[in-house]
N, C-alpha and C positions, 0 to 999 in steps of 0.2 A: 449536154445542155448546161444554158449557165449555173441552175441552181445545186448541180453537183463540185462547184467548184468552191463555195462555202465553207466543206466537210472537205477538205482536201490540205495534208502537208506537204509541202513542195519547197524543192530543192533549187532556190536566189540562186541564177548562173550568171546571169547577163543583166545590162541596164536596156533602158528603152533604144530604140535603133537611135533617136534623134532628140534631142530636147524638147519640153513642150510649148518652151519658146518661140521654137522654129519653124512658126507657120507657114513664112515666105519659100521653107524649102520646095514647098508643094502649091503651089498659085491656085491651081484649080480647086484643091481641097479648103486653101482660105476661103477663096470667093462660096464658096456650095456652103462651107459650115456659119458663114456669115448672114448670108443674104437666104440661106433656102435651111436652115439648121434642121429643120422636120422631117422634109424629106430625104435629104442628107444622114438623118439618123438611122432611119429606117434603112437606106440603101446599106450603111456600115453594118446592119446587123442580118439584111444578107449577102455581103460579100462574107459575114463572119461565117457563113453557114447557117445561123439563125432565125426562127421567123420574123419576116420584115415588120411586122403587127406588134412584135413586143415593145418598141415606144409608145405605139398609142394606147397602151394601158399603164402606163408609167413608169417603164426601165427605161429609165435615159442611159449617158453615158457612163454611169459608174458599174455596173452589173458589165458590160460590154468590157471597160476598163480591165475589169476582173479579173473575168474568163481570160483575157488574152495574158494579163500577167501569172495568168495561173499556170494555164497550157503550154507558155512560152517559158517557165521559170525567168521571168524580169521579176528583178530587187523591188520590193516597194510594199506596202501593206496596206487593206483594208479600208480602214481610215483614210489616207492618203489618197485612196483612188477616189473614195466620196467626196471629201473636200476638194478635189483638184476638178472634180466634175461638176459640184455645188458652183465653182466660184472663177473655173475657167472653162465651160462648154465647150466651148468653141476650138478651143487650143488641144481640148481633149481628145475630141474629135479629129485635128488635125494630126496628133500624134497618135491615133489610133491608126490611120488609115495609111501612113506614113511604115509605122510597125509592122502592120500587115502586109504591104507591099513586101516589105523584107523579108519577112519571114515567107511568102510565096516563091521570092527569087533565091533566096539560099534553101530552104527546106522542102519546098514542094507545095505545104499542106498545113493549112490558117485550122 
């Protein structure tokens, strides 16, 4: 669950699969986080395994952000994940769904 990922020390391996610049890598995830970002959120947090329902009580994408740099050991910190989801949604999103693809096709298991 996300909220055990708070209380968690973990070991920085890896950077994200892809910058969070790089939207264009993935068209269909631009256009979905752009144009539909709600439902789009909700769909990320159950591809994560997550209940779909946790954005519409107010975990956007930083809590989501988290968990996945937590579980994955990706370099980055707390703060980082909040303002980069305060101030680029959208991109977050796209670099969420981006990571997670990757981490499905080499690991198995988001």
């Amino acid at each position: 669950m996300i909220i055990s990922c708070f209380f968690q020390q973990i070991e920085e391996t890896r950077e994200w699969e892809s910058g969070l610049f790089q939207c264009t890598n993935d068209l269909t995830s631009c256009f979905l986080s752009l144009f539909c970002p709600c439902p789009y959120l909700c769909y990320l947090y159950s591809y994560a395994n997550e209940p779909c329902w946790l954005p519409c009580i107010g975990a956007g994408t930083g809590p989501l952000r988290m968990r996945q740099r937590f579980r994955h050991k990706i370099k980055g910190s707390i703060t980082n994940d909040f303002l980069l989801s305060c101030i680029c949604t959208q991109c977050v999103m796209c670099q969420l769904k981006r990571d997670m693809d990757y981490v499905i096709k080499n690991d198995g298991d988001i």
